[in-house]
C-alpha positions as CSV (number, residue, x, y, z in Angstrom):
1,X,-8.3,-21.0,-2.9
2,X,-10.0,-18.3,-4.9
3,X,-7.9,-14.9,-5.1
4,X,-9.8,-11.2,-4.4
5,X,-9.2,-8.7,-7.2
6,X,-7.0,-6.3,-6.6
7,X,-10.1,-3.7,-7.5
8,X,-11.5,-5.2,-4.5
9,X,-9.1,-5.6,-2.1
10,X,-8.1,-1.9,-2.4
11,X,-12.1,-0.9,-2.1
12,X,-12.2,-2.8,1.1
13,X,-8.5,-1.2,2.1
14,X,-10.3,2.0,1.8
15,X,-13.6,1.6,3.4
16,X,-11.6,0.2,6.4
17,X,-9.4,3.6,6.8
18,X,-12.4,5.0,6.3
19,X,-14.5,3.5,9.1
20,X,-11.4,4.3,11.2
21,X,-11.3,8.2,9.9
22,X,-8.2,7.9,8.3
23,X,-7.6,9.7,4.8
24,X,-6.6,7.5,2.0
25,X,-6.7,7.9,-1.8
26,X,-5.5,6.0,-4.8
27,X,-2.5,7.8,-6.3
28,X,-2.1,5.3,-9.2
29,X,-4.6,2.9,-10.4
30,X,-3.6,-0.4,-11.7
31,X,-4.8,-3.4,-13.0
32,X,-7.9,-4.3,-11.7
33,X,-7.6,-8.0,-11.8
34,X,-4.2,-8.8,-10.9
35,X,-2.4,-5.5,-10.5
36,X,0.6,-5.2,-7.2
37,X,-0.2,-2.6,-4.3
38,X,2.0,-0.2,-2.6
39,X,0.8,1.6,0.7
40,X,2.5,5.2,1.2
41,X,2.3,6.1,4.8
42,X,2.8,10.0,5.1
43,X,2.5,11.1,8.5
44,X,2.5,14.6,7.4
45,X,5.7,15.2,9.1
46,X,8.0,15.7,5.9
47,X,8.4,11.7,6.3
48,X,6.5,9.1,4.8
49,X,7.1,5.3,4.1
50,X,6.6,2.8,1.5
51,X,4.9,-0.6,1.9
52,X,4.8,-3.3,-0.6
53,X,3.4,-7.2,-0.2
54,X,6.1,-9.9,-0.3
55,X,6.0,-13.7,-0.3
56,X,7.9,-15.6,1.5
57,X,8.9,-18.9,-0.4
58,X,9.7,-21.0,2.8
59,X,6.3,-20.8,4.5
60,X,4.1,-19.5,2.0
61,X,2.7,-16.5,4.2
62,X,2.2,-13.3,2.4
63,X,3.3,-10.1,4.8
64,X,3.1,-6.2,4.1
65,X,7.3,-4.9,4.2
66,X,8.7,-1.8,3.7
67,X,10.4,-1.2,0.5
68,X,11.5,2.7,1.5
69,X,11.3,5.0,4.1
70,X,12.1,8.5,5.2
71,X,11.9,11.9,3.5
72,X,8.9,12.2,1.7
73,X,10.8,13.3,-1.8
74,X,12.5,10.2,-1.4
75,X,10.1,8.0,-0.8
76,X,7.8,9.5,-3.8
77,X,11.5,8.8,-5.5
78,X,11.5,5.2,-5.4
79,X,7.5,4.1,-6.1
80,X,8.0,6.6,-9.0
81,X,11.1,4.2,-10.1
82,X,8.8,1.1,-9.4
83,X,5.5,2.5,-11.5
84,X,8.0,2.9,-14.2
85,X,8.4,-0.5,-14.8
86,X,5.0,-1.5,-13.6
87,X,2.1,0.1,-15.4
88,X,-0.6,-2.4,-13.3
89,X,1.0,-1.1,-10.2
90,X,-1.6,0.2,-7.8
91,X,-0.8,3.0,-5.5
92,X,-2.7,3.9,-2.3
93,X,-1.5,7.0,-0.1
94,X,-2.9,7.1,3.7
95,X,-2.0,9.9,5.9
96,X,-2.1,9.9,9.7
97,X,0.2,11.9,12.2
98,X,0.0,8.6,14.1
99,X,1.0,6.4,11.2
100,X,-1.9,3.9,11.3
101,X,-2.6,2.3,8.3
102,X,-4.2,-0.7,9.5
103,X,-2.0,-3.3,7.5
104,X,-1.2,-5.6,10.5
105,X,-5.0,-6.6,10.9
106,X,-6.6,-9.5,10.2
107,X,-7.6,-10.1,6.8
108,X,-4.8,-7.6,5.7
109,X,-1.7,-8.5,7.2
């Protein structure tokens, strides 16, 4: 099975919030080839939360989870501790009062 870039999977990330009118912008860009993702939700409430893509060894299915939420300070805390250890760590921050990011559709989930 042939594996997207990570420079193209965010691209198409973005032009589907777009299409759906909800702002998003890369806060940290990674490696392009092979570089993790992490999805901040802020819902421009003080709050956000942090998404990150995990593997499950049993089954094999890849599935967006949250690695932190709450406050926005804290939140911002804990992807800055994980970009300090991973400089091809890509970060994309999508803001919606609703929370919508989009991440359980097909082809992203």
């Amino acid at each position: 099975m042939t594996r997207l870039t990570t420079d193209f999977w965010v691209h198409a990330y973005l032009t589907r919030l777009r299409l759906a009118d909800i702002p998003a912008f890369v806060v940290q860009k990674g490696d392009a080839t092979a570089g993790a993702v992490m999805i901040k939700m802020n819902t421009l409430d003080g709050q956000a939360c942090c998404y990150q893509r995990s593997f499950d060894l049993m089954s094999g299915e890849r599935a967006w989870v949250v690695l932190a939420e709450g406050g926005e300070a804290d939140v911002d805390a804990s992807i800055a501790k994980q970009c300090s250890f991973d400089s091809d760590l890509w970060v994309i921050e999508v803001e919606d009062r609703h929370g919508r990011h989009l991440l359980d559709q097909e082809g992203l989930a």
